[in-house]
C-alpha positions in Angstrom: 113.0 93.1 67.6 109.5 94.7 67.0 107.4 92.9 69.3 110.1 94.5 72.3 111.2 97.6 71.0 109.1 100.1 68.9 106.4 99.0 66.4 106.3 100.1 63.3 103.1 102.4 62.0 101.4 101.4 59.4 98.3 101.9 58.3 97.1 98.1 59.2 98.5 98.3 62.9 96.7 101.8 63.0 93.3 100.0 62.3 94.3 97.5 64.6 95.0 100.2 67.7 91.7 101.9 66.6 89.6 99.0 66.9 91.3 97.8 70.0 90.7 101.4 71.6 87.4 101.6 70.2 86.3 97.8 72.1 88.2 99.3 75.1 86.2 102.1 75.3 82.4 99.9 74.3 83.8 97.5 77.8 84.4 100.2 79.7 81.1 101.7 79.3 79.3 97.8 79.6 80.8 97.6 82.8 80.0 100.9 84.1 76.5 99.7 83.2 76.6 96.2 85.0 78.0 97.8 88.1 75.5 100.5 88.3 72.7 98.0 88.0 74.2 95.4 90.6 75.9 97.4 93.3 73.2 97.0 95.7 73.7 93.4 95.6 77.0 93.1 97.5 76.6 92.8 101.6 78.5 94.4 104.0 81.1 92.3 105.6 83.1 92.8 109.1 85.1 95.8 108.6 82.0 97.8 106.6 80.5 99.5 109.9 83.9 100.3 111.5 84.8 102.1 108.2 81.3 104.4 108.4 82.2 105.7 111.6 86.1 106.6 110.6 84.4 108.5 107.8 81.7 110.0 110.4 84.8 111.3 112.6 87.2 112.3 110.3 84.4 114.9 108.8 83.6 115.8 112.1 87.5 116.4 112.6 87.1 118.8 109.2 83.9 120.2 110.4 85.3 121.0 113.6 88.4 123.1 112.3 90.3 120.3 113.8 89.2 120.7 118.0 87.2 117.5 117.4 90.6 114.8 117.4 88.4 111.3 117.3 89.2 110.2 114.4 92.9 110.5 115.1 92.7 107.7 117.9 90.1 105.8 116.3 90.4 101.6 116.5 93.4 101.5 114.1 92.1 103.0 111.6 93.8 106.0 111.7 96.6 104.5 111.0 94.8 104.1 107.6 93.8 106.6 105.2 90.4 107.7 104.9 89.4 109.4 101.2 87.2 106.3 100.2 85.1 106.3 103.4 84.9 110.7 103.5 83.5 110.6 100.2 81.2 107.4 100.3 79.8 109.4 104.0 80.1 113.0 101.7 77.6 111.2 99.0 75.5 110.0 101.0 74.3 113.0 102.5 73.3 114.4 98.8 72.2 110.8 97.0 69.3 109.2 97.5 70.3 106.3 99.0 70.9 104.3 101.8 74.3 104.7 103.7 76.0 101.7 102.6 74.5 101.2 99.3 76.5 104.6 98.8 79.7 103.0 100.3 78.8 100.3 97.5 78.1 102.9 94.6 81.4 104.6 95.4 83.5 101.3 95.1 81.8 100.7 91.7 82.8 104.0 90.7 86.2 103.8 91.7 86.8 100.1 90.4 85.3 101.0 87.2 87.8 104.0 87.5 90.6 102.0 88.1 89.8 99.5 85.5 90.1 102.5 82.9 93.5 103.7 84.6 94.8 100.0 83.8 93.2 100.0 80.4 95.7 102.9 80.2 98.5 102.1 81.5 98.5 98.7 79.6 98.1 100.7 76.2 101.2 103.4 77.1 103.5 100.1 77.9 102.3 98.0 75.3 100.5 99.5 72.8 96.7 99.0 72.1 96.5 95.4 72.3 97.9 95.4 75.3 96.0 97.2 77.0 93.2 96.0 75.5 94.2 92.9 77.1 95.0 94.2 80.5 92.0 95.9 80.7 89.6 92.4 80.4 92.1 91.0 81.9 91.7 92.8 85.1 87.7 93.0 84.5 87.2 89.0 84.4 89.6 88.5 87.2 86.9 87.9 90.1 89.2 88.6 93.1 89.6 91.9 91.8 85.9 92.8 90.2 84.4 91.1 93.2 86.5 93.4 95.7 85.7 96.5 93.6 82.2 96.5 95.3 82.5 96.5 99.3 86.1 96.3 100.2 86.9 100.3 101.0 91.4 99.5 101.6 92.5 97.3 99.5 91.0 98.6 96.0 91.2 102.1 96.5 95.2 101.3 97.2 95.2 99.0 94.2 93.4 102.1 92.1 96.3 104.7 93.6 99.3 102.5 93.0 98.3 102.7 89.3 97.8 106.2 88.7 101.2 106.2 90.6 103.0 103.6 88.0 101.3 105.3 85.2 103.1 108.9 86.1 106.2 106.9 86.6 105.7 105.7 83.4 105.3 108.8 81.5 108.3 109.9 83.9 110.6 107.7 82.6 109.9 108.3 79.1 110.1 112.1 79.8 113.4 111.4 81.6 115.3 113.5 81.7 112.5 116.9 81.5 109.3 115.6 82.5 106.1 117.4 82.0 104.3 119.5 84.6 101.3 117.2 83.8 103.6 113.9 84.2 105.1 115.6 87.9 101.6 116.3 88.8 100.5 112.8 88.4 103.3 111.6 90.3 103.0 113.6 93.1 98.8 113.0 93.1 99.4 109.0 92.5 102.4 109.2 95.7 99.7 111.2 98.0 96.7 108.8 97.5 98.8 105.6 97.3 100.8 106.4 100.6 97.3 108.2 101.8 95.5 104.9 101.7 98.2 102.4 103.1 102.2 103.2 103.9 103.0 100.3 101.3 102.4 103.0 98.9 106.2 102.9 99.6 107.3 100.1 97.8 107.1 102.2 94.5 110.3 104.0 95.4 111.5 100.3 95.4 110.5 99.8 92.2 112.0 103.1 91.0 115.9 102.3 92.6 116.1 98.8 91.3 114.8 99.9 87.8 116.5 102.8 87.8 119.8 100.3 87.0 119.4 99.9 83.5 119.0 103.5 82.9 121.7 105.0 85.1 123.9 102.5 83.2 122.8 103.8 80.2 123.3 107.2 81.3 127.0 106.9 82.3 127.7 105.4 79.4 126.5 108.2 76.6 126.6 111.1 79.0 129.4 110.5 81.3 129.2 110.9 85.0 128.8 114.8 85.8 126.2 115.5 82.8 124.4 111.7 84.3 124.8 113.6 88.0 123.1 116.7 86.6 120.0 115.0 84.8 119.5 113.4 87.4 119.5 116.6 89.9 117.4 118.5 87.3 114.8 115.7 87.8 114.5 115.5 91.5 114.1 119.4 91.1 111.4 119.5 88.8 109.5 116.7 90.7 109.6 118.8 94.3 106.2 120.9 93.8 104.8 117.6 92.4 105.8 115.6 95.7 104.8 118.7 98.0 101.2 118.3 95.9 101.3 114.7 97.0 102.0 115.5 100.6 99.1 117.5 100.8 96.8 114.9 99.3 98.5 112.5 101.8 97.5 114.8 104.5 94.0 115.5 103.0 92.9 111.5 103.3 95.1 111.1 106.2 95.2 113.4 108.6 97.1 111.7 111.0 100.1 111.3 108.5 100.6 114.8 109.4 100.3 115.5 112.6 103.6 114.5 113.3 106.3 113.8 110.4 107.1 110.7 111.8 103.4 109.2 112.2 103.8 107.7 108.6 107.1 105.9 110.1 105.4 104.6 113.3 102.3 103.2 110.4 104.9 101.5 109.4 106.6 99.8 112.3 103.0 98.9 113.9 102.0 97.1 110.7 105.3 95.3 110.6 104.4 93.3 113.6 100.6 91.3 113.8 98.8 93.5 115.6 95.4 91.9 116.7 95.0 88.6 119.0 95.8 86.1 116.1 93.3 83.4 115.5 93.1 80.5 113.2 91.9 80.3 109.2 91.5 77.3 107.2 94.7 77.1 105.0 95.0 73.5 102.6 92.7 71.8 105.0 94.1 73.0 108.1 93.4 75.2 111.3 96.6 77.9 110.9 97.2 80.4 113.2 97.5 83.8 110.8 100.9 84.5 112.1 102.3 81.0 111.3 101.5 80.7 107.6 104.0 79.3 105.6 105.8 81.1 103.5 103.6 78.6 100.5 100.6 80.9 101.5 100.2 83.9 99.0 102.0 82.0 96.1 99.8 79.2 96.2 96.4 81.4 96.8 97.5 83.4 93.3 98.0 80.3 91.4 94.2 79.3 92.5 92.8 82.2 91.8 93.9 84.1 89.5 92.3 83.1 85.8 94.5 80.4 84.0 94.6 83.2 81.1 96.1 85.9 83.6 98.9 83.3 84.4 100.2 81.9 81.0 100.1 85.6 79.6 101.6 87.3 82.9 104.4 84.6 82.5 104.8 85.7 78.7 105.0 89.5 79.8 107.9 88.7 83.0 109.9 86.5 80.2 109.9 89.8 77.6 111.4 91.6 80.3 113.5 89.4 81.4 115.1 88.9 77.9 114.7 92.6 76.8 117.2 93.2 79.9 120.1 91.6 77.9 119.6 93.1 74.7 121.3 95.6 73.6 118.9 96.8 70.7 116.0 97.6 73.8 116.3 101.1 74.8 116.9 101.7 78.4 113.7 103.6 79.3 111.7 100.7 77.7 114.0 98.6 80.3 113.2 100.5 82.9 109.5 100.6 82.3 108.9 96.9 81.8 111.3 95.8 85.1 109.2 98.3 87.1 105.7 97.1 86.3 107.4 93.7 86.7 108.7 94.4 90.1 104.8 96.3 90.9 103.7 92.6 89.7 106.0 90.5 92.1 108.2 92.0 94.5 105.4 92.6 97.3 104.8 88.7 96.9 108.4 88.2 97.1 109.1 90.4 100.1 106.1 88.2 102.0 107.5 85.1 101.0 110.3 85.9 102.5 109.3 87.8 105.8 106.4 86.2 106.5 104.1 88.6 107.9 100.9 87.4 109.4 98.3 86.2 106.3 94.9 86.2 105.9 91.9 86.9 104.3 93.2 84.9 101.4 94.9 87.7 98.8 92.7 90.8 99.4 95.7 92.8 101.4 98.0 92.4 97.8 95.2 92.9 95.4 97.6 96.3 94.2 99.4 93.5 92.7 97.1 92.4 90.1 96.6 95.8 87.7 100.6 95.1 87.0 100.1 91.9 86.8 97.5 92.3 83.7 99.7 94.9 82.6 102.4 92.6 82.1 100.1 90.1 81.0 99.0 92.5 78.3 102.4 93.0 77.4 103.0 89.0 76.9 99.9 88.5 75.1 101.1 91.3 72.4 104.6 89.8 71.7 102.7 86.1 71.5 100.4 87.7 69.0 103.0 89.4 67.5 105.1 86.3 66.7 102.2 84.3 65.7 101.3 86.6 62.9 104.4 85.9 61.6 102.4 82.2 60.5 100.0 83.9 59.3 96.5 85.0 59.3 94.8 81.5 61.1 97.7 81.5 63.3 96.7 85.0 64.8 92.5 83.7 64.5 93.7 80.9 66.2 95.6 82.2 69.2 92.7 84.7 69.6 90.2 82.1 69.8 91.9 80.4 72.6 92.9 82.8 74.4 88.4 84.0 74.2 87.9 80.6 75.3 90.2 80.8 78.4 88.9 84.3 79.5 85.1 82.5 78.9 86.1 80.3 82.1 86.4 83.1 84.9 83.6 85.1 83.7 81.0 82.7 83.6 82.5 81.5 87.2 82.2 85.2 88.2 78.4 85.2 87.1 77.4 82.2 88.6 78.8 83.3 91.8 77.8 86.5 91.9 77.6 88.8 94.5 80.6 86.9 95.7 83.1 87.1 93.0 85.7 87.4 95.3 85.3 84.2 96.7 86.3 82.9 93.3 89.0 80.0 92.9 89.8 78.8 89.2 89.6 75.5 87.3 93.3 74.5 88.9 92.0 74.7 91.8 88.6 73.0 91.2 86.7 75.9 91.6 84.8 76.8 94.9 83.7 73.6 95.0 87.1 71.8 95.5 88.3 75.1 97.3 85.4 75.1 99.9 86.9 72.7 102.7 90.3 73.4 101.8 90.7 77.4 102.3 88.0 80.0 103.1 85.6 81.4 100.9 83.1 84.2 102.2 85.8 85.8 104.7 83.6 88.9 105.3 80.2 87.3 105.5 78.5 89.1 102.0 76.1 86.2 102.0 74.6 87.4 105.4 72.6 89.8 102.9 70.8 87.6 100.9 70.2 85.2 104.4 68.4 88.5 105.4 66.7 88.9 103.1 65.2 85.6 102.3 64.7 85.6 106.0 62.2 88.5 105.8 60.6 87.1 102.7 60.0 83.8 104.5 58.3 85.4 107.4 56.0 87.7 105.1 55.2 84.4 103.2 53.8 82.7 105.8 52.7 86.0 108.1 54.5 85.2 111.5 55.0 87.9 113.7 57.3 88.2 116.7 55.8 86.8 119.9 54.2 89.8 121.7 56.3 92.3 123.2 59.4 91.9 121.6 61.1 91.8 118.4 62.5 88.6 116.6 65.6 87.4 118.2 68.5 86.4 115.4 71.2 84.7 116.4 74.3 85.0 113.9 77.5 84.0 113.4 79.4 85.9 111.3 79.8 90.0 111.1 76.5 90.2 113.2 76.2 94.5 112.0 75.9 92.9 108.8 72.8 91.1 109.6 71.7 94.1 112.2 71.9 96.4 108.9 70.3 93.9 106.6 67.4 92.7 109.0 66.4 96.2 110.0 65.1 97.4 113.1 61.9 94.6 113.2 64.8 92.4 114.4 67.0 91.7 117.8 70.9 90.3 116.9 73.1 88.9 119.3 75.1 85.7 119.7 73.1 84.1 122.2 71.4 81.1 120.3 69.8 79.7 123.6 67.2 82.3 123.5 67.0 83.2 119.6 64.0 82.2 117.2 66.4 81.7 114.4 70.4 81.0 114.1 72.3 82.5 110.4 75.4 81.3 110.2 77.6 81.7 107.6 79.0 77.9 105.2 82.4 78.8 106.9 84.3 76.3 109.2 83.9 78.1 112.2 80.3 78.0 112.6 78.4 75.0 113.1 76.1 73.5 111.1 73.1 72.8 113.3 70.7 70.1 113.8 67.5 72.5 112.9 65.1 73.2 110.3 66.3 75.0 107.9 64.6 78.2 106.5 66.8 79.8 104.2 69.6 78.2 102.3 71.9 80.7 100.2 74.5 78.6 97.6 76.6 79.3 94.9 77.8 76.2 92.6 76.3 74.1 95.2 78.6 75.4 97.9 76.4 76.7 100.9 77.8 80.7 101.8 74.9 81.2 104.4 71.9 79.5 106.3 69.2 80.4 108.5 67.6 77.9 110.8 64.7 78.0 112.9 65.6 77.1 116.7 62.5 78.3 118.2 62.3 75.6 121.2 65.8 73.7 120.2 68.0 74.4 123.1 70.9 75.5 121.2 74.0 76.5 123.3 76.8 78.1 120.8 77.3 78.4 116.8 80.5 78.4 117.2 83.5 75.7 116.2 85.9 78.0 117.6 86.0 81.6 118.5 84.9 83.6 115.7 87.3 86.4 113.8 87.4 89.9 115.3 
């Protein structure tokens, strides 16, 4: 069974892997372009000035030969790894730009990265067009692209967890000598993934339960004590690799280290909520973040993740499902497929069933969706590789369709752009259908472009700030958001009695107020932001209900 086990190389599937790696590589560099030329676009949203400081403090612990501890007791960040934010604050002090449009450079870089690293990984499970597949795939998925920019946890985990599968990758087909350049990726992928989050973790999960087919496999051509010893050998050979990791671990995360069992006490905090819950806007209702049912990340992926990404991910799980009954699939190739199909699911699984406190929509399991295009990649190549069994219009025609599907997210993705992330798909209705149902601008980007229009509008018509004091901005939503964007020529605070001008942001817990408006911000007709002028309105709250800490 070709399409599951090995492919044949001939000289036409050559030409075929060439031009696939030779498009890979002409979309990798056009969206290294894009993202250099539109980083500055995307806003900073609630966490974005919290993470600055973290950076500011862990240097200072480096710079101080560790007699400066702040950064270990910081918020609860330091229960976080902090590599993205030491070398966003380590950039900025040699680029030429402002501090957070270096926090934004560094996530392009690192998206763009990780889009490569899935490009990759796709092609060493799949073959070319597979991961030529995975690596659009992820590109046009707007959750993820949109994230890429400003969100300085959940990407750079997403990024680590796939260097991580792709040494477990080449691991398992090394099995049972790996190389020393396989055991060093292990061990770097292990340090940054558990570095930026303890869910890093779930990989040895992946790792046991995959591990089945193989062991199996194992007993049954090698017998138990030569199955005992590979095994042994293995674990051996990956120990410097692992000790490597520990010290990258360390490295972003200091405070994993201070004490062995700090990365177990990470874990039992962020087992339990641990912030005064508040309500989101889930299917049209107020729900408490603790209380969301267990329907809650299952039916956020189905909206918006591209309908492509879905009918191909559901081709890739049913190739591994099937390849685990035949006999004629190798183990390794077993093991590989159930592990990038267990990266793709399980952590949705697991929530599902121990429903931890949800929110934000699906930015805390966006290290889900690199497998999932993985294993989308993978489905797409079988389809196309039974379809060109009909034929030559069979395989032009599956193509075509399958260009036309990935045409909807991107030019969704571009019309809402710099909030991507915001995106829900054509099941859903798009943002438009989505906007009273579940929230949409979560972190407040759109406080950016309000500022900025803001200014514009005040230059336009040459107001000034009555005498002796600056303008007075009242704004709800991540109010150092609008303090950064606004500049120093402005005053921001929540008290709207005494404000000139109100910015709130389109979602359901600020109100929309009886004022003229000034500045207007929408995207497919759906209003992210507004700015109104309240001078001489007696205005007594923005708020619906307390705001999100």
């Amino acid at each position: 069974m070709t399409s599951i086990t090995s492919i044949v190389d001939t000289p036409e599937r050559r030409s075929i892997g060439q031009t696939c790696d030779d498009v890979a590589l002409l979309l990798l560099a056009a969206i290294a372009i894009i993202a250099s030329l539109t980083f500055k676009n995307y806003g900073l949203g609630w966490d974005d000035y919290t993470h600055a400081e973290y950076a500011e403090l862990l240097l200072k612990l480096y710079g101080s030969g560790f007699t400066d501890k702040s950064a270990l007791s910081f918020v609860n960040l330091y229960m976080y790894g902090g590599g993205f934010d030491m070398a966003a604050a380590l950039l900025h002090k040699i680029l030429p730009l402002e501090l957070f449009e270096t926090r934004r450079l560094v996530g392009a870089f690192v998206g763009v990265l990780g889009i490569a690293l899935t490009w990759r990984l796709g092609r060493r499970v799949g073959g070319p067009v597979a991961g030529l597949v995975a690596l659009v795939l992820v590109t046009v998925c707007p959750a993820f692209y949109g994230h890429m920019f400003m969100n300085p946890k959940d990407i750079p985990f997403a990024i680590a967890m796939v260097v991580l599968m792709l040494g477990l990758v080449r691991l398992v087909e090394e099995y049972p000598s790996p190389s020393s350049h396989t055991v060093l990726i292990v061990g770097l992928g292990a340090g940054l993934a558990l570095g930026c989050r303890i869910l890093g973790g779930f990989a040895l999960i992946y790792v046991l339960i995959a591990f089945i087919p193989l062991l199996l496999e194992e007993l049954r051509t090698q017998g138990l004590r030569e199955t005992v010893h590979r095994l042994v050998r293995v674990v051996y050979v990956l120990v410097p690799g692992l000790l490597f990791g520990y010290l990258v671990m360390g490295l972003i995360w200091p405070w994993s280290i201070v004490r062995l069992d700090n990365p177990l006490q990470a874990m039992t905090y962020f087992s339990a909520f641990f912030e005064k819950p508040w309500k989101e806007l889930y299917n049209g209702q107020m729900v408490s973040v603790p209380d969301m049912p267990w329907s809650y990340l299952p039916t956020l992926f189905a909206l918006k993740l591209p309908e492509a990404m879905m009918v191909t991910l559901a081709a890739g799980l049913g190739v591994t499902a099937v390849s685990l009954f035949r006999r004629d699939v190798p183990a390794k190739r077993k093991m590989i497929l159930t592990m990038l199909a267990l990266a793709a699911t399980l952590p949705l699984m697991v929530a599902m069933v121990k429903r931890p406190a949800l929110y934000n929509g699906i930015r805390h399991f966006l290290f889900v969706i690199p497998p999932m295009a993985v294993m989308a990649g993978v489905g797409f190549a079988w389809i196309n590789d039974r379809v060109r069994r009909q034929g030559a219009m069979a395989v032009l025609g599956v193509n075509i369709v399958f260009g036309a599907a990935l045409l909807l997210p991107l030019a969704e993705g571009i019309r809402l752009h710099p909030y991507q992330y915001t995106y829900f798909n054509h099941i859903a209705g798009t943002v438009r259908a989505a906007e009273h149902l579940y929230m949409l601008d979560y972190w407040g980007l759109a406080l950016k472009q309000a500022s900025e229009e803001l200014r514009l509008q005040l230059e336009e018509r040459q107001e000034i700030p009555p005498a002796n004091r600056k303008w007075k901005v009242a704004v709800c939503g991540p109010q150092q958001a609008a303090r950064v964007a606004l500049g120093e020529e402005f005053s921001i605070g929540w008290d709207s009695q005494s404000a000139d001008f109100a910015m709130t942001l389109g979602e359901f817990y600020c109100k929309g107020l009886n004022a003229p408006v000034l500045v207007e911000i929408k995207r497919d007709d759906v209003v992210f932001a507004r700015v109104y002028d309240i001078r001489g309105s007696s205005i007594s709250s923005l708020l619906t209900i307390p705001a999100p800490q």
